[in-house]
C-alpha positions as protocol buffer text, in pm:
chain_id: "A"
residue {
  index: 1
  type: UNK
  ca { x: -8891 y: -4959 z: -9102 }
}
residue {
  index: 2
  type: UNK
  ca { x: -9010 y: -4984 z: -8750 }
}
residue {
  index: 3
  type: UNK
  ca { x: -8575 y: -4992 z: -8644 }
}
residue {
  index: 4
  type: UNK
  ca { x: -8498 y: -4720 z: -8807 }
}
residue {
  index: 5
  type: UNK
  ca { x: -8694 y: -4442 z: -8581 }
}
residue {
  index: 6
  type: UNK
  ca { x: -8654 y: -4645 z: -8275 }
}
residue {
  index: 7
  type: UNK
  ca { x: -8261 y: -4569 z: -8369 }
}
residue {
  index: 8
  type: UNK
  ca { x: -8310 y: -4251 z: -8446 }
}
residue {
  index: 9
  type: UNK
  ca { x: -8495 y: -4183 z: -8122 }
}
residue {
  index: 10
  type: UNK
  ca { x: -8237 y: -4382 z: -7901 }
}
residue {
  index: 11
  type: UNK
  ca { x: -7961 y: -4132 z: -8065 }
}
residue {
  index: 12
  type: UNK
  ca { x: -8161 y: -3812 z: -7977 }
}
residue {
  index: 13
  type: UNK
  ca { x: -8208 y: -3928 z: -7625 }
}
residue {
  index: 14
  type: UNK
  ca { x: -7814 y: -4013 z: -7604 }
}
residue {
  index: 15
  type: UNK
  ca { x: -7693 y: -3672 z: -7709 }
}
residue {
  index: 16
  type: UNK
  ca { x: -7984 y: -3533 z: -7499 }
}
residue {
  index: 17
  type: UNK
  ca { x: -7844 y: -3699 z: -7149 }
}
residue {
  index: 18
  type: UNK
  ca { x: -7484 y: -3688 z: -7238 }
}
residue {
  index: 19
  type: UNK
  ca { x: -7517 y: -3266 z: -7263 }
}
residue {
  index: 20
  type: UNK
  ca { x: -7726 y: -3272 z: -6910 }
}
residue {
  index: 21
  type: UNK
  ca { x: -7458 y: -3475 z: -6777 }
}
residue {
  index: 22
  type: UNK
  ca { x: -7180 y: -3238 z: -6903 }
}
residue {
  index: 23
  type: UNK
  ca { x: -7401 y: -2947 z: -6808 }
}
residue {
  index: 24
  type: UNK
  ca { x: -7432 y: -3042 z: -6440 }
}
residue {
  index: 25
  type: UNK
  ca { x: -7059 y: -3135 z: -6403 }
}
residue {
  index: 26
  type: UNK
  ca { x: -7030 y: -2782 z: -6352 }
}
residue {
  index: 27
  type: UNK
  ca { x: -7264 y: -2736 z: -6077 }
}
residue {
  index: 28
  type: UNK
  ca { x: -7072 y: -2672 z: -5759 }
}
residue {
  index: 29
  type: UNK
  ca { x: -7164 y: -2975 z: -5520 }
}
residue {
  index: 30
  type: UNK
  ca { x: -7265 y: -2989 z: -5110 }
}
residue {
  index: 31
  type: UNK
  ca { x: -6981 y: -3082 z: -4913 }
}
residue {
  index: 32
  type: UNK
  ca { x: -7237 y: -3396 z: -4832 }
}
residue {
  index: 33
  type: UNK
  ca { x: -7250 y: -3442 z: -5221 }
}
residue {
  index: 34
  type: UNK
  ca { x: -6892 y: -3469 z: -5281 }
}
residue {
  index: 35
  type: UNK
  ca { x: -6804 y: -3687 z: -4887 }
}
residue {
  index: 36
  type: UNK
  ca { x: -7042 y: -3933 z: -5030 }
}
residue {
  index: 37
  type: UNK
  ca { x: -6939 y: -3925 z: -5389 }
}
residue {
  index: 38
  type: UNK
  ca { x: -6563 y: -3969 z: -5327 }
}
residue {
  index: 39
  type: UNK
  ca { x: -6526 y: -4241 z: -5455 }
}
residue {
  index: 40
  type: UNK
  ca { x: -6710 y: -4245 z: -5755 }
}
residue {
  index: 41
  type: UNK
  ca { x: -6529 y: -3868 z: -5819 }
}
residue {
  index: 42
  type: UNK
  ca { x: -6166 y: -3975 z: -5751 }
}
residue {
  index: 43
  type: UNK
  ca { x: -5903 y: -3719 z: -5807 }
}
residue {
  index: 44
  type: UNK
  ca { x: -6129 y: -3541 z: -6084 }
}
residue {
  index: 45
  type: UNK
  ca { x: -6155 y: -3198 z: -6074 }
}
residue {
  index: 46
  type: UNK
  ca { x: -6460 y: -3042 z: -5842 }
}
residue {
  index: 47
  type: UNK
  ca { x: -6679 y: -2750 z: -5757 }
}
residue {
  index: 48
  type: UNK
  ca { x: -6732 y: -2773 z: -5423 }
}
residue {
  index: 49
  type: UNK
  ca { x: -6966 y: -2491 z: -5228 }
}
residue {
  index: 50
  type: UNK
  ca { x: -6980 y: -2467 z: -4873 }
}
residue {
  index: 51
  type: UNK
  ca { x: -6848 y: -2213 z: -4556 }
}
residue {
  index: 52
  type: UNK
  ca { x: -6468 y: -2179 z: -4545 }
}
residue {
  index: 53
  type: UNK
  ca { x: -6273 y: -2218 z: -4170 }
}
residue {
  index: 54
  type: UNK
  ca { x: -5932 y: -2101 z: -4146 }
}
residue {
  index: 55
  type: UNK
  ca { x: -5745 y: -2190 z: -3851 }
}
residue {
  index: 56
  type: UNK
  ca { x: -5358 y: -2238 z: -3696 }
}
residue {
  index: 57
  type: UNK
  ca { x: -5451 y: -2618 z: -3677 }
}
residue {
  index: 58
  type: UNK
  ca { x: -5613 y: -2672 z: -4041 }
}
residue {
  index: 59
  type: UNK
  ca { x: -5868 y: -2557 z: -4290 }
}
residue {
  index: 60
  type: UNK
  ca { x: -6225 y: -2713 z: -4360 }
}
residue {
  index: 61
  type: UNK
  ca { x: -6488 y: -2659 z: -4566 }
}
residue {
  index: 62
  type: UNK
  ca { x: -6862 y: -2761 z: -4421 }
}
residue {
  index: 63
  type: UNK
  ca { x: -7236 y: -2763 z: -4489 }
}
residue {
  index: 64
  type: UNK
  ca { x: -7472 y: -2514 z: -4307 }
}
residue {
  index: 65
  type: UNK
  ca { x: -7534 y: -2686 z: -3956 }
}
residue {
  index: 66
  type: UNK
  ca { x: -7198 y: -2897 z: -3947 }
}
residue {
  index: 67
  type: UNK
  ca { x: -7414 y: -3177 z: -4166 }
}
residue {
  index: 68
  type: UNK
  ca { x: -7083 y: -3242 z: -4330 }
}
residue {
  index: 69
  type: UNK
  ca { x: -6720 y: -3161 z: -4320 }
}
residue {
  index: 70
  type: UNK
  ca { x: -6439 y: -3235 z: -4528 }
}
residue {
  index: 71
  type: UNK
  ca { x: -6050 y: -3136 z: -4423 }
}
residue {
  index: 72
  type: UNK
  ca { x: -5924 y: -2901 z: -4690 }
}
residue {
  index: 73
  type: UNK
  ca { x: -5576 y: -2871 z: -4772 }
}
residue {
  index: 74
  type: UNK
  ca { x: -5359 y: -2661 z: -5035 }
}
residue {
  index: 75
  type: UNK
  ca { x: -5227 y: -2778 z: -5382 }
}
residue {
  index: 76
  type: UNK
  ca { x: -4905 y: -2639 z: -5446 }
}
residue {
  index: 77
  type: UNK
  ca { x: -5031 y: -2441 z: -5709 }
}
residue {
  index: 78
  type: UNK
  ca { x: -5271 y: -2242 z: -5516 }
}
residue {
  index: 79
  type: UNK
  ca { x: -4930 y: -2180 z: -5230 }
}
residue {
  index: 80
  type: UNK
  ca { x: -4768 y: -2009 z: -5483 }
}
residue {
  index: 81
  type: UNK
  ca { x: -5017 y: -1741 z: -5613 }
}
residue {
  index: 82
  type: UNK
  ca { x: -5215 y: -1689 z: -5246 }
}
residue {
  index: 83
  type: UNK
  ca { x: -5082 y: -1609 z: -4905 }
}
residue {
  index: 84
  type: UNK
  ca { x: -5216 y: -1702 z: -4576 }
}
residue {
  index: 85
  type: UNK
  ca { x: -5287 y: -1356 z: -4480 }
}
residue {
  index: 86
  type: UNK
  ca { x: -5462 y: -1287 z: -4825 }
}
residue {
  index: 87
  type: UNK
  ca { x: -5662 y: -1583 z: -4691 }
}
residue {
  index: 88
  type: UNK
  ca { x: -5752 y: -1446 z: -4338 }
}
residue {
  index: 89
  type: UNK
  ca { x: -5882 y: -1132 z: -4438 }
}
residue {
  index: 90
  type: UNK
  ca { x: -6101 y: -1330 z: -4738 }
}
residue {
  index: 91
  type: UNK
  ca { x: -6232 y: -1497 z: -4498 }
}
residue {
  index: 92
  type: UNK
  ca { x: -6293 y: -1237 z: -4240 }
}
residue {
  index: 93
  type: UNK
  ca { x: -6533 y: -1071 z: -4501 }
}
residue {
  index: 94
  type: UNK
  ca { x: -6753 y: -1380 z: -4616 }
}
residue {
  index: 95
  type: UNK
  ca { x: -6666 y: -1763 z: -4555 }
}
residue {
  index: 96
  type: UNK
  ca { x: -6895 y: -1889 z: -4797 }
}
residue {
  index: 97
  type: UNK
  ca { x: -6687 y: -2024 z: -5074 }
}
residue {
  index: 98
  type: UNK
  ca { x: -6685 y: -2214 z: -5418 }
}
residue {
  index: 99
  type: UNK
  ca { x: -6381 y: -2427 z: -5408 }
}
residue {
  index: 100
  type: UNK
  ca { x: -6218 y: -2607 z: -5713 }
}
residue {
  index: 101
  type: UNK
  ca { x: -6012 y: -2909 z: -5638 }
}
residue {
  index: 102
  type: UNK
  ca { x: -5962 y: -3216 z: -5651 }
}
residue {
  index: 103
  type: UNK
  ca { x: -6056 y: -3507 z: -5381 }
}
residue {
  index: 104
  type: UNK
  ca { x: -5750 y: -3674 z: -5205 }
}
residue {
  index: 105
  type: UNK
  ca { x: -5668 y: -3898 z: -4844 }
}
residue {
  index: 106
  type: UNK
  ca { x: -5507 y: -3695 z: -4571 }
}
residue {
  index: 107
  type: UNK
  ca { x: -5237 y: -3999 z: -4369 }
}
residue {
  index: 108
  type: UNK
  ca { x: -5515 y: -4088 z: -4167 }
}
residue {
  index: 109
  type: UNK
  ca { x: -5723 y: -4189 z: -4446 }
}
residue {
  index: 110
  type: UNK
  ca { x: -5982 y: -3964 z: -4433 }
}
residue {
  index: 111
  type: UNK
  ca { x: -6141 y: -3779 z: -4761 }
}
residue {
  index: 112
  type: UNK
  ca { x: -6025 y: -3429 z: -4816 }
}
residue {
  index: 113
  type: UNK
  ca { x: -6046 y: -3160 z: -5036 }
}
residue {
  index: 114
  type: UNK
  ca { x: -5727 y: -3038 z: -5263 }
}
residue {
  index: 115
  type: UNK
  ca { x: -5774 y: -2685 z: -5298 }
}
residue {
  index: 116
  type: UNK
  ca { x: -5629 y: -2570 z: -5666 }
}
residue {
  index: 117
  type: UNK
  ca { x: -5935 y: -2255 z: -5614 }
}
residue {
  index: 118
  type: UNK
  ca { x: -6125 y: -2080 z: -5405 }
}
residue {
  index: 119
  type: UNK
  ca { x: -6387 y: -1784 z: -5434 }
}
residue {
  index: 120
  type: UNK
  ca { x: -6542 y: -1594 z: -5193 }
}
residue {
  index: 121
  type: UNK
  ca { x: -6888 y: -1539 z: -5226 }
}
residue {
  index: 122
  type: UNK
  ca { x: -7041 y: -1252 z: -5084 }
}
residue {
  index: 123
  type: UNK
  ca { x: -7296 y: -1346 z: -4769 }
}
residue {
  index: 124
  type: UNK
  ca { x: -7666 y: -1251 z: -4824 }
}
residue {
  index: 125
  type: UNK
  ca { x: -7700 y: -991 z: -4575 }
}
C-alpha cells in the first residue's frame, strides 16, 4: 500500500518539473546565460536578451557593462525579410533587443549567435 502513493507522488512531482522546465524554455536568457550554456544548448532554438551593436565590421549582442559578448550573425532567413538599413534605424531608436536564434561557431571558433529574430524593445526612459 505504502508504493502505491509514493508512485503517485513521484508522478505529480514529474509532470510538475517537466511544465517548469518547458515554461522557462521560453524565458529570454543573458548573453552570460547562453556564452556559458553553449554547449549544453547546441544549435536549439534561443531567446536571447541583451543591447544590439550594429557596425560596418560586425554585429554583437552584449550584457549591460560589456560582462559578456557574443558575435551575432544573420540566418539567411532573417536576410531575406530585413534590410540593413531597416536595421540601422531599429537600432538608432532602442538597442535593447530579444533575439531568437540559434547558437553556432564563427571560423575562428568562437560561440555566436544565429539571428533567425530580433525585437526591439523600447528603452526605459
Amino acid at each position: 500500500m505504502g508504493f502505491r502513493p509514493a508512485l503517485i507522488v513521484l508522478s505529480v512531482l514529474a509532470t510538475l518539473c517537466s511544465s517548469s522546465i518547458a515554461q522557462n524554455q521560453h524565458a529570454p536568457l543573458t548573453v552570460a546565460e547562453a556564452k556559458d550554456n553553449a554547449a549544453r544548448l547546441g544549435s536549439s532554438q534561443i531567446f536571447v536578451r541583451g543591447h544590439f551593436w550594429l557596425g560596418k565590421e560586425g554585429s554583437m549582442i552584449y550584457d549591460s557593462g560589456y560582462k559578456a559578448i557574443l558575435g551575432l550573425q544573420y540566418s539567411a532567413a532573417f536576410n531575406a525579410k530585413h534590410s540593413f538599413h531597416e536595421l540601422l534605424v531599429k537600432a538608432r531608436e532602442s538597442d535593447l533587443v530579444t533575439i531568437t536564434g540559434r547558437l553556432g561557431l564563427d571560423p575562428k571558433r568562437r560561440s555566436v549567435l544565429i539571428a533567425d529574430e530580433i525585437q526591439f524593445v523600447q528603452n526605459p526612459k
